[in-house]
Biopython code that builds the backbone (N, CA, C, O; Angstrom):
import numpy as np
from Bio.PDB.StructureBuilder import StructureBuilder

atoms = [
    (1, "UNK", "N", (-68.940, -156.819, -54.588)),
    (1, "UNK", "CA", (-69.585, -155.901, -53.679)),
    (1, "UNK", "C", (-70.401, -154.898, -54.500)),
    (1, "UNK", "O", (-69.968, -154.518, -55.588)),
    (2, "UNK", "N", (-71.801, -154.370, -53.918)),
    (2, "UNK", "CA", (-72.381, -153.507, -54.614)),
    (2, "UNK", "C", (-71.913, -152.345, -54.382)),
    (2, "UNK", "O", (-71.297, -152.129, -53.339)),
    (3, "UNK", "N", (-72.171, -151.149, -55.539)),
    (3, "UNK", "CA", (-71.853, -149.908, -54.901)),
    (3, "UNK", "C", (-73.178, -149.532, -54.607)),
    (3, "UNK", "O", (-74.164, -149.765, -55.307)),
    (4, "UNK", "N", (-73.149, -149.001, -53.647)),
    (4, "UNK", "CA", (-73.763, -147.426, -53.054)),
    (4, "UNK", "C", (-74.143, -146.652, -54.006)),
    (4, "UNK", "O", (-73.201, -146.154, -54.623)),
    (5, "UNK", "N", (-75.353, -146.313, -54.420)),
    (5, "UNK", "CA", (-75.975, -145.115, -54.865)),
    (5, "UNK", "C", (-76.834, -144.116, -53.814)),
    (5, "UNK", "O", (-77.884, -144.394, -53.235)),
    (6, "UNK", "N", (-76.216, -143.120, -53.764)),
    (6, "UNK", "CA", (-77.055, -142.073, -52.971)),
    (6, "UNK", "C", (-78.896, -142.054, -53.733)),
    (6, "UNK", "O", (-78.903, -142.439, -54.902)),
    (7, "UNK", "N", (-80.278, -141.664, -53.169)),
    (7, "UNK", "CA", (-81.148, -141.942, -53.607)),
    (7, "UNK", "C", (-81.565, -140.759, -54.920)),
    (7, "UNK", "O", (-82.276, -140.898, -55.915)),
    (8, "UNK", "N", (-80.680, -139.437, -54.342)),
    (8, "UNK", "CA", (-80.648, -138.342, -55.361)),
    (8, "UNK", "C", (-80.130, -138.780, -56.734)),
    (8, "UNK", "O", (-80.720, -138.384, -57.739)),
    (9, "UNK", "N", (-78.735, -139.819, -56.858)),
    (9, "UNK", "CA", (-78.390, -139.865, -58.030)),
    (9, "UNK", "C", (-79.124, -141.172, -58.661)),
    (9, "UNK", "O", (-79.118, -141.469, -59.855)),
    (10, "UNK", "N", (-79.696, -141.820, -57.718)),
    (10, "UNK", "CA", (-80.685, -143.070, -58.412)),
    (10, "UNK", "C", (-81.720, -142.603, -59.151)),
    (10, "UNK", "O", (-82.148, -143.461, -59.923)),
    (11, "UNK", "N", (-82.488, -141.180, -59.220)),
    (11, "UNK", "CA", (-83.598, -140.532, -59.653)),
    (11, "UNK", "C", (-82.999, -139.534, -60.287)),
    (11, "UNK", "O", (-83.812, -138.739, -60.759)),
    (12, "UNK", "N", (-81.508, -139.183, -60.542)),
    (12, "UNK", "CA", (-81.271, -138.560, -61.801)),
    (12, "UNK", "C", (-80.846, -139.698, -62.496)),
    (12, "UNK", "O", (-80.958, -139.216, -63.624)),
    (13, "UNK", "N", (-80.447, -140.833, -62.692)),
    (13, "UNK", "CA", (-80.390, -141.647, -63.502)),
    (13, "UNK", "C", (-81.703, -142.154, -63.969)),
    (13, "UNK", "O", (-81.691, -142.477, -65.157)),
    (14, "UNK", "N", (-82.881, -142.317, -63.325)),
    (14, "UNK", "CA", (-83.479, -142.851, -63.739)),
    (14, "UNK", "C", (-84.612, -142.047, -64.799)),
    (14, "UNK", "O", (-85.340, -142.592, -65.630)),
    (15, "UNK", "N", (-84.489, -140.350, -64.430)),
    (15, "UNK", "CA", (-85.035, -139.206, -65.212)),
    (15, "UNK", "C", (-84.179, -139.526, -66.068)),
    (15, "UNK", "O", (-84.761, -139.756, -67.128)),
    (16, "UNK", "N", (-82.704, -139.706, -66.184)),
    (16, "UNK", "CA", (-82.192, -139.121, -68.144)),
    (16, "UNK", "C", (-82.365, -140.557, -68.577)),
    (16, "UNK", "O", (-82.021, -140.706, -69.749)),
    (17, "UNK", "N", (-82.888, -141.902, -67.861)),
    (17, "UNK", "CA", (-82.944, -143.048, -69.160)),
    (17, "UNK", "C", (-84.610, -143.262, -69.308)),
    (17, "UNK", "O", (-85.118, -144.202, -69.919)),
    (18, "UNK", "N", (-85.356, -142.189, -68.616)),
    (18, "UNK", "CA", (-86.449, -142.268, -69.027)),
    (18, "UNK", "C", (-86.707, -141.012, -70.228)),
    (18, "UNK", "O", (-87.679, -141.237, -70.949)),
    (19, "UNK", "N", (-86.164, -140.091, -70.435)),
    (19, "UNK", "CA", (-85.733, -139.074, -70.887)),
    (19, "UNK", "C", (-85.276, -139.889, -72.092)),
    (19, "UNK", "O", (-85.958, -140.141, -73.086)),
    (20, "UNK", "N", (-84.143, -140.225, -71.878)),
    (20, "UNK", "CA", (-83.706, -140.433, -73.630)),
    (20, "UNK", "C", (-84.418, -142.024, -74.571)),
    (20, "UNK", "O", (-84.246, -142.478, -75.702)),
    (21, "UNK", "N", (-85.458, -142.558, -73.047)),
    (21, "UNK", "CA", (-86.498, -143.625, -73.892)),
    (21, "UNK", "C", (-87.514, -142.736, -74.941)),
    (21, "UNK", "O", (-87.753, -142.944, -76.131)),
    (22, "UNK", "N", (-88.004, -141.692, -74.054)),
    (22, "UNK", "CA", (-89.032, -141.050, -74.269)),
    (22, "UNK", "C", (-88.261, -139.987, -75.771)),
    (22, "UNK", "O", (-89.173, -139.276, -76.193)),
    (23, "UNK", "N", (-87.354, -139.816, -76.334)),
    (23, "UNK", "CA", (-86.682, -139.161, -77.175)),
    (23, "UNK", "C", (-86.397, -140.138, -78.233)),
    (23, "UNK", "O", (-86.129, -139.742, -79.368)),
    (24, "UNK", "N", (-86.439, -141.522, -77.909)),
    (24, "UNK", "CA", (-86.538, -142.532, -79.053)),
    (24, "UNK", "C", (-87.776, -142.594, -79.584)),
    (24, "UNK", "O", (-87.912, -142.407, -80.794)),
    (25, "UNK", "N", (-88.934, -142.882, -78.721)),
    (25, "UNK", "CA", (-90.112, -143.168, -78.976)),
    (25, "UNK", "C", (-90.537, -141.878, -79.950)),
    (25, "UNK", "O", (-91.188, -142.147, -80.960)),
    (26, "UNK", "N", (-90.230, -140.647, -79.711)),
    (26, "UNK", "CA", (-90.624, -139.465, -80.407)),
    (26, "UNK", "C", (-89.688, -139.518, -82.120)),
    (26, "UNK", "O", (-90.013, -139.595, -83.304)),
    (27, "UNK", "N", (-88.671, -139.441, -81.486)),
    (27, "UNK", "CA", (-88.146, -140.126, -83.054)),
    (27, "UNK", "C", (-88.476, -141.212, -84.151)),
    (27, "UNK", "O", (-88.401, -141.082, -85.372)),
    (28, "UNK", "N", (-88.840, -142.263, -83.451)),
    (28, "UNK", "CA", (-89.449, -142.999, -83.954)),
    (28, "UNK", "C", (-90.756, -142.853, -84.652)),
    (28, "UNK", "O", (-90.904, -143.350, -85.768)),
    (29, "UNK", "N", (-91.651, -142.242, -84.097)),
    (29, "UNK", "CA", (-93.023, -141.671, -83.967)),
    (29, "UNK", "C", (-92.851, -140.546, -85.170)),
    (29, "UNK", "O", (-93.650, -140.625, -86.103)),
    (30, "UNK", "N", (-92.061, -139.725, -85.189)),
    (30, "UNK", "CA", (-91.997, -138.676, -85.620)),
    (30, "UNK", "C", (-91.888, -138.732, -87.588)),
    (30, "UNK", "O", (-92.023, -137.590, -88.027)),
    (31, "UNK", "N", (-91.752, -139.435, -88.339)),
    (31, "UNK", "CA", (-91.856, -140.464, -89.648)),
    (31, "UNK", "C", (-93.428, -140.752, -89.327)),
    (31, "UNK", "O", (-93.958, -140.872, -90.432)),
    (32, "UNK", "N", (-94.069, -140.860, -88.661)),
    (32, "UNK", "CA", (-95.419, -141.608, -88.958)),
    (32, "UNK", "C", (-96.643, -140.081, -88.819)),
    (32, "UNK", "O", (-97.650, -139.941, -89.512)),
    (33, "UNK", "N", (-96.080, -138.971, -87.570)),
    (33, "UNK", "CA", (-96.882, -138.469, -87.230)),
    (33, "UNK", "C", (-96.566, -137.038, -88.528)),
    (33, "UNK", "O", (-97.319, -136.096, -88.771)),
    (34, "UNK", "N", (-95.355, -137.315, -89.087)),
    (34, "UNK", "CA", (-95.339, -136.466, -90.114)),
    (34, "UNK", "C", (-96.040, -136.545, -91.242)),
    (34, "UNK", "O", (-96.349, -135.512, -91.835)),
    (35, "UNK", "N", (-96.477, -138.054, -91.811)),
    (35, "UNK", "CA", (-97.472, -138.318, -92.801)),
    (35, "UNK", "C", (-98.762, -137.705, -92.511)),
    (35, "UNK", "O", (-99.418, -136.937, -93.215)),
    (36, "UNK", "N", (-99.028, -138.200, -91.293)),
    (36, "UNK", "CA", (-100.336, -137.789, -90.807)),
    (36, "UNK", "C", (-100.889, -136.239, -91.308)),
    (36, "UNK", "O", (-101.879, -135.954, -91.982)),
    (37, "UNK", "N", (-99.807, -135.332, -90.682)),
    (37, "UNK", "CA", (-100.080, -134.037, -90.584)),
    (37, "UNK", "C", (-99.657, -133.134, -91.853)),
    (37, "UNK", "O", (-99.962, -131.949, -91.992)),
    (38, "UNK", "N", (-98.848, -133.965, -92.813)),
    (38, "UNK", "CA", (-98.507, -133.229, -93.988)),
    (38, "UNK", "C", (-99.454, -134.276, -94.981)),
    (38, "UNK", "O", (-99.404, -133.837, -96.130)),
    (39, "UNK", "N", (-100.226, -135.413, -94.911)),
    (39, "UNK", "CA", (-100.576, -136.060, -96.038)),
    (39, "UNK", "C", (-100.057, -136.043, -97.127)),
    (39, "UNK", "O", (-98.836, -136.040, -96.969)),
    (40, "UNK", "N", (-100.347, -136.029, -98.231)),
    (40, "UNK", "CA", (-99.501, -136.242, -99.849)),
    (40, "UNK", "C", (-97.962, -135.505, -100.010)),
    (40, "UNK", "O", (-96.989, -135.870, -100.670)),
    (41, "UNK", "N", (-98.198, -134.092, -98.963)),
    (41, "UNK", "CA", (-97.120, -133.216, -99.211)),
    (41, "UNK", "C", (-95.864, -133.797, -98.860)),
    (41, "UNK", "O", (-94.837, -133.539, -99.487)),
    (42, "UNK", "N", (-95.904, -134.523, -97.943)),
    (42, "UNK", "CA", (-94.984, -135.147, -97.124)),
    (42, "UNK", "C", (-93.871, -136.045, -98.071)),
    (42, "UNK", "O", (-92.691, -136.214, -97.766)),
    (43, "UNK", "N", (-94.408, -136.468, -99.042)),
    (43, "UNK", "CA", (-93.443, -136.559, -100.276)),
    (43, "UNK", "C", (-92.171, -135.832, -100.592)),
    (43, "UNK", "O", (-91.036, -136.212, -100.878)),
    (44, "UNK", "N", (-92.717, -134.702, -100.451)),
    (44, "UNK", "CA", (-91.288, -133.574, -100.861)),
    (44, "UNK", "C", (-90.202, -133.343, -99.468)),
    (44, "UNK", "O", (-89.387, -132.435, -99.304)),
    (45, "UNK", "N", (-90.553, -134.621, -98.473)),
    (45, "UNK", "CA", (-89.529, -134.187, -97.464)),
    (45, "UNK", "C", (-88.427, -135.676, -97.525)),
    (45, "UNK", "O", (-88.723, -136.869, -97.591)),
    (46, "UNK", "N", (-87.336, -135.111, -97.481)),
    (46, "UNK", "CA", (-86.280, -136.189, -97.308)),
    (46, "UNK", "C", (-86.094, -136.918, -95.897)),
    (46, "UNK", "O", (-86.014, -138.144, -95.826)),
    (47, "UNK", "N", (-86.015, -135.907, -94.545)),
    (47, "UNK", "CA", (-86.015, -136.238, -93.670)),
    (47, "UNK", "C", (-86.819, -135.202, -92.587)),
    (47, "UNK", "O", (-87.148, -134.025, -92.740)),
    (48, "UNK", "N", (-86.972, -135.969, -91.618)),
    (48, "UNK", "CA", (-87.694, -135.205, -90.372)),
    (48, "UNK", "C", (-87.011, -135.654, -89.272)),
    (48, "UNK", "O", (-86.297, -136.641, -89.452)),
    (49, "UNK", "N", (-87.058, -135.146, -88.119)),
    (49, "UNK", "CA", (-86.155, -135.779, -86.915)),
    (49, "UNK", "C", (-86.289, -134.525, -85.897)),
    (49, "UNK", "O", (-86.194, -133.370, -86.311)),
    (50, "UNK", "N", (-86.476, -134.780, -84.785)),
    (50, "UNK", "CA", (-86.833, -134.318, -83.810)),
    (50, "UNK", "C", (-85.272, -134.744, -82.858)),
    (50, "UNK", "O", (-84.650, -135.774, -82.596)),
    (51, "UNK", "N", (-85.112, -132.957, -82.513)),
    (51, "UNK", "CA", (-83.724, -133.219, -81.844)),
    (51, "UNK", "C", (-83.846, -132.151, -80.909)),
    (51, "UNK", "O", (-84.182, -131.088, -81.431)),
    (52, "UNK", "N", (-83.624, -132.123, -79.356)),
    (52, "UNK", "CA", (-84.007, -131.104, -78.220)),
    (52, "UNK", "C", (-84.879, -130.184, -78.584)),
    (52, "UNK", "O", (-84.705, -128.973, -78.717)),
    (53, "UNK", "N", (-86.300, -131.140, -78.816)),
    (53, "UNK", "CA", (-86.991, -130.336, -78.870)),
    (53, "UNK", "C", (-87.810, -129.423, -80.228)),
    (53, "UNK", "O", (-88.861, -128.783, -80.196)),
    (54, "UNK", "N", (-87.004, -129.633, -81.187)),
    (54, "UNK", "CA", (-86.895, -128.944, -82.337)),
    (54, "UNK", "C", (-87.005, -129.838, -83.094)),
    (54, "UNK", "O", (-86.512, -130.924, -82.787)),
    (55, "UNK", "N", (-87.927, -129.615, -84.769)),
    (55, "UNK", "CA", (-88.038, -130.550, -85.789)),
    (55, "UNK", "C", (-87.226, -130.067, -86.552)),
    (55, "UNK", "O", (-87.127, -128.856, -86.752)),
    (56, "UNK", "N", (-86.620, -130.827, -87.018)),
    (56, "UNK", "CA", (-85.587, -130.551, -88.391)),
    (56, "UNK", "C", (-86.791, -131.207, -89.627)),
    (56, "UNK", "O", (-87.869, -131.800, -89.581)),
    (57, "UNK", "N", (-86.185, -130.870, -90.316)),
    (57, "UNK", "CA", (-87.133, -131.345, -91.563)),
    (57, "UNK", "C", (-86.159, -130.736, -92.993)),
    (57, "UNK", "O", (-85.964, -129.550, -93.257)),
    (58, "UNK", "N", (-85.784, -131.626, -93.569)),
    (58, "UNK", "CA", (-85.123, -131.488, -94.704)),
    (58, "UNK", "C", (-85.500, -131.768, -96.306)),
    (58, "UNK", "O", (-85.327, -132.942, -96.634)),
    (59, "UNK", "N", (-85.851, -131.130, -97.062)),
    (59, "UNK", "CA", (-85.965, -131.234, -98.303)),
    (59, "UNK", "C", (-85.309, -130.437, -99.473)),
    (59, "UNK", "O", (-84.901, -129.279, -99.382)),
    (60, "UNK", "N", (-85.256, -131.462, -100.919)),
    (60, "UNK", "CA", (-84.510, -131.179, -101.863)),
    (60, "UNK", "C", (-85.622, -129.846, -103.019)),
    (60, "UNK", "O", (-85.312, -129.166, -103.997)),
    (61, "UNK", "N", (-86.593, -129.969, -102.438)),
    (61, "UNK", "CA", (-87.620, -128.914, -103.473)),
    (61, "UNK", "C", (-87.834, -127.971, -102.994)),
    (61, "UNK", "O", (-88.406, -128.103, -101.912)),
    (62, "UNK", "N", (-87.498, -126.282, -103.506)),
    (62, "UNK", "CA", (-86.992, -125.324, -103.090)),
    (62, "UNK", "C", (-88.331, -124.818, -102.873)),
    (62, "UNK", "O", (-88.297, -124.404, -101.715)),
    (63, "UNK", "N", (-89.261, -124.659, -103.245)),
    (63, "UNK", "CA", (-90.962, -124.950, -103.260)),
    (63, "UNK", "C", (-91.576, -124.774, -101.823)),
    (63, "UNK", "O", (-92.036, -123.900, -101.087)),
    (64, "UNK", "N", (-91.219, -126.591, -101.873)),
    (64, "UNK", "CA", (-91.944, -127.014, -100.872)),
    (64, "UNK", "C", (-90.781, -126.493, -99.650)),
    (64, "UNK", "O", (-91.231, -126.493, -98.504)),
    (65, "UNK", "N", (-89.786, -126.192, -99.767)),
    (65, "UNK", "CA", (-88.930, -125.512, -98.317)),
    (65, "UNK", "C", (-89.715, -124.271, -97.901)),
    (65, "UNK", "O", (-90.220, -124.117, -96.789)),
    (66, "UNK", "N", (-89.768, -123.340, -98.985)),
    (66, "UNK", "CA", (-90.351, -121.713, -98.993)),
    (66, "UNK", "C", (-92.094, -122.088, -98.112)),
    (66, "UNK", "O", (-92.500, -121.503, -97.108)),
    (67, "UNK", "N", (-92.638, -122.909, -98.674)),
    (67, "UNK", "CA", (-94.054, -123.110, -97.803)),
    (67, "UNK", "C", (-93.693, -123.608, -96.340)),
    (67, "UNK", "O", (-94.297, -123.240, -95.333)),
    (68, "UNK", "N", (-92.589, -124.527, -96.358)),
    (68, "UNK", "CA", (-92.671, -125.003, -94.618)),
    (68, "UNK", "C", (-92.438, -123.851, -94.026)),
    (68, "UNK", "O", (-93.004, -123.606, -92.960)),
    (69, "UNK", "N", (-91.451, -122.819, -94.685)),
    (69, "UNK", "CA", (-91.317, -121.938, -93.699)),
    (69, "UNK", "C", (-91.894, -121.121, -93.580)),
    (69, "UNK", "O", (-91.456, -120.488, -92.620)),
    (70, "UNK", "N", (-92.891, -120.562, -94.087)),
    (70, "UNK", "CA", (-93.708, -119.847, -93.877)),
    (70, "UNK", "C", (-95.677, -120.223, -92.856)),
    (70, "UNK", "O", (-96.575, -119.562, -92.335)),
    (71, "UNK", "N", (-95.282, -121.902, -93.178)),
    (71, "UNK", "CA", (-95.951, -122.331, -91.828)),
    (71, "UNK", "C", (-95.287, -123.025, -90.366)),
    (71, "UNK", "O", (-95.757, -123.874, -89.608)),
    (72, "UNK", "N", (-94.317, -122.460, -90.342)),
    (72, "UNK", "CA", (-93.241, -123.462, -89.099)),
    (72, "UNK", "C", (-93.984, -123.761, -88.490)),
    (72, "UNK", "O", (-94.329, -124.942, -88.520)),
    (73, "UNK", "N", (-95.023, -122.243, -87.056)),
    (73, "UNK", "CA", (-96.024, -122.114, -86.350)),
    (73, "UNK", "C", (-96.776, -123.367, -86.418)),
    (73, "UNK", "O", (-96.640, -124.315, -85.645)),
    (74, "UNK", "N", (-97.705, -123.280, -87.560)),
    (74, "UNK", "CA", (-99.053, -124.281, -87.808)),
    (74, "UNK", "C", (-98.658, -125.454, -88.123)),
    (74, "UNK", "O", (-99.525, -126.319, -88.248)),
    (75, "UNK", "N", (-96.988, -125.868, -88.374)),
    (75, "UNK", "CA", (-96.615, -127.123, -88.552)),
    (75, "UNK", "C", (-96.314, -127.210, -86.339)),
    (75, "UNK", "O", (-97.030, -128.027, -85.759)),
    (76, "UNK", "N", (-95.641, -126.642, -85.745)),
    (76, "UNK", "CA", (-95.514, -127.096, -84.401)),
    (76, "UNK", "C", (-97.168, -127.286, -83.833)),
    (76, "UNK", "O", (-97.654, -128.321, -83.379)),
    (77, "UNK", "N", (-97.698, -126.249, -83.972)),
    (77, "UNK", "CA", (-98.570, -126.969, -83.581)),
    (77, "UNK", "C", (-99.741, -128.234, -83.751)),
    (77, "UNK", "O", (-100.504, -128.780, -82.953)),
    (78, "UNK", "N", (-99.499, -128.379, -85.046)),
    (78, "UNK", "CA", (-100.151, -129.582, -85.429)),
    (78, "UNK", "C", (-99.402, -130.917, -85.234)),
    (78, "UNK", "O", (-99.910, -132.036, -85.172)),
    (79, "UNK", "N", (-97.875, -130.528, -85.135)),
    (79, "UNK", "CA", (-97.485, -131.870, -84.599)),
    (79, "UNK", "C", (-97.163, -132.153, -82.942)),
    (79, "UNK", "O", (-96.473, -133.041, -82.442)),
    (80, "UNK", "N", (-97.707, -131.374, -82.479)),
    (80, "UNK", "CA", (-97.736, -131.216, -80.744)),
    (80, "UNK", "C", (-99.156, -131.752, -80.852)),
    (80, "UNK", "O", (-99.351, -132.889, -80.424)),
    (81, "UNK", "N", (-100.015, -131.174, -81.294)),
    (81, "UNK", "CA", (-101.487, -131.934, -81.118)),
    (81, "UNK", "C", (-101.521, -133.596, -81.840)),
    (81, "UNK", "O", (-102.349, -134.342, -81.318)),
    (82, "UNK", "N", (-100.936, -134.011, -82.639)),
    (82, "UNK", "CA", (-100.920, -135.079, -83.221)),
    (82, "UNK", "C", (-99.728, -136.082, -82.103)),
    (82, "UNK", "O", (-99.368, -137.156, -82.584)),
    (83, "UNK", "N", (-99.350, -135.828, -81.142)),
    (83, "UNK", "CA", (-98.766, -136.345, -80.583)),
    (83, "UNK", "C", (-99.441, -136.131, -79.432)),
    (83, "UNK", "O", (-99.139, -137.157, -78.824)),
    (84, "UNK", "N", (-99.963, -135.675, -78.893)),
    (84, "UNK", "CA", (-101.188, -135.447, -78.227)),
    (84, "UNK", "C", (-100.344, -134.847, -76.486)),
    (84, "UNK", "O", (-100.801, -135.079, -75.367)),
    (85, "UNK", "N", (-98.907, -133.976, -76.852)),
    (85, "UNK", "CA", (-98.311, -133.351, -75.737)),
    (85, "UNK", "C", (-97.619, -132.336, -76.410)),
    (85, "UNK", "O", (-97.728, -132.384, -77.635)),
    (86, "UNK", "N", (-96.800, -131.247, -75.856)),
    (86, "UNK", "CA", (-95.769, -130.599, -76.660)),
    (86, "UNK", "C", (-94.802, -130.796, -76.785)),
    (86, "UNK", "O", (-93.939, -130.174, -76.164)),
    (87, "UNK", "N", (-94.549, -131.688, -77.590)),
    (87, "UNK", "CA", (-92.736, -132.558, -78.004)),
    (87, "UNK", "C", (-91.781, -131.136, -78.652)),
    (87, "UNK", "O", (-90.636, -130.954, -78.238)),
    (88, "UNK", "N", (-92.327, -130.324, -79.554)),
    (88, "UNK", "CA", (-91.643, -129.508, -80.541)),
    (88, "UNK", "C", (-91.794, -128.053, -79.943)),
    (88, "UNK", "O", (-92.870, -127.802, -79.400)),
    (89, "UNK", "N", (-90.774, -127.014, -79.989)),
    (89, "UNK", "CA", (-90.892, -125.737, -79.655)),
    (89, "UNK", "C", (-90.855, -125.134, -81.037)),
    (89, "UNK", "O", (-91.823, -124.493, -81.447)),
    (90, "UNK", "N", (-89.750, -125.319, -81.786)),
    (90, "UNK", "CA", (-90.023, -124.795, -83.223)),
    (90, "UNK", "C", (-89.694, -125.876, -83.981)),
    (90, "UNK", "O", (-89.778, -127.028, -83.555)),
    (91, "UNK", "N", (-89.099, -125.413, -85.742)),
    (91, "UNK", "CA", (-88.928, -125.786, -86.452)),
    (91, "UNK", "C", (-88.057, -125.245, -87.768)),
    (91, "UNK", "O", (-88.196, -124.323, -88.572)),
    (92, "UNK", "N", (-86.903, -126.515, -87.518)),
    (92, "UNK", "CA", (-86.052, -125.451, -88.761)),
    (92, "UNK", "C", (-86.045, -126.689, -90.114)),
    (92, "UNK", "O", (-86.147, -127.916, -90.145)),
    (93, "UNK", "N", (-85.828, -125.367, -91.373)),
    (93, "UNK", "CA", (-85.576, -126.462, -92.737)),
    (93, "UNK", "C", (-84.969, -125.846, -93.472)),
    (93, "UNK", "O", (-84.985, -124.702, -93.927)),
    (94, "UNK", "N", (-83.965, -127.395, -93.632)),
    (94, "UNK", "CA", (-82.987, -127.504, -94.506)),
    (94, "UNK", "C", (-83.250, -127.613, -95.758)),
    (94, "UNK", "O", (-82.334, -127.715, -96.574)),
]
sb = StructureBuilder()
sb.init_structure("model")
sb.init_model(0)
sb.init_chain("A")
sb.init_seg("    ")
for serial, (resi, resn, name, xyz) in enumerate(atoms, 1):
    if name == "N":
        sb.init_residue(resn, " ", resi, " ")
    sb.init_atom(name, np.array(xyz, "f"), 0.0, 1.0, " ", f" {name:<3s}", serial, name[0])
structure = sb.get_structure()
């Protein structure tokens, strides 16, 4: 026998598995659109990853940490425009 879904909880199911498609695709994406927007620099990062909203971005060169953070700003917005919506609100580094 089938169950019964009310039509309210058929369209919250179908928002959080379009939701957490759309959170793969950005993850995924997010390794390619970081080359883009950091070019050569992008070397000095170990990892990047986009998690509610927020880029993490991790690196071992104390250097290149002190510059990300002092462009967090001009890094969100260049990777909101390179994704061509606003995926990122800020940005923290490890």
């Amino acid at each position: 026998m089938a169950k019964v879904t009310s039509f309210g909880d058929a369209m919250k199911e179908m928002v959080s598995k379009k939701r957490a498609l759309k959170n793969g695709l950005q993850t995924a994406k997010i390794e390619e659109v970081w080359q883009e927007v950091m070019g050569q620099a992008a070397k000095y990062t170990d990892k990047v990853q986009i998690i509610d909203r927020t880029l993490f971005i991790s690196s071992s060169n104390g250097p290149f940490k002190n510059e990300l953070f002092f462009q967090r700003n001009l890094i969100v917005e260049r990777v909101n425009e390179a994704f061509g919506e606003k995926v990122i609100d800020k940005v923290v580094i490890n």
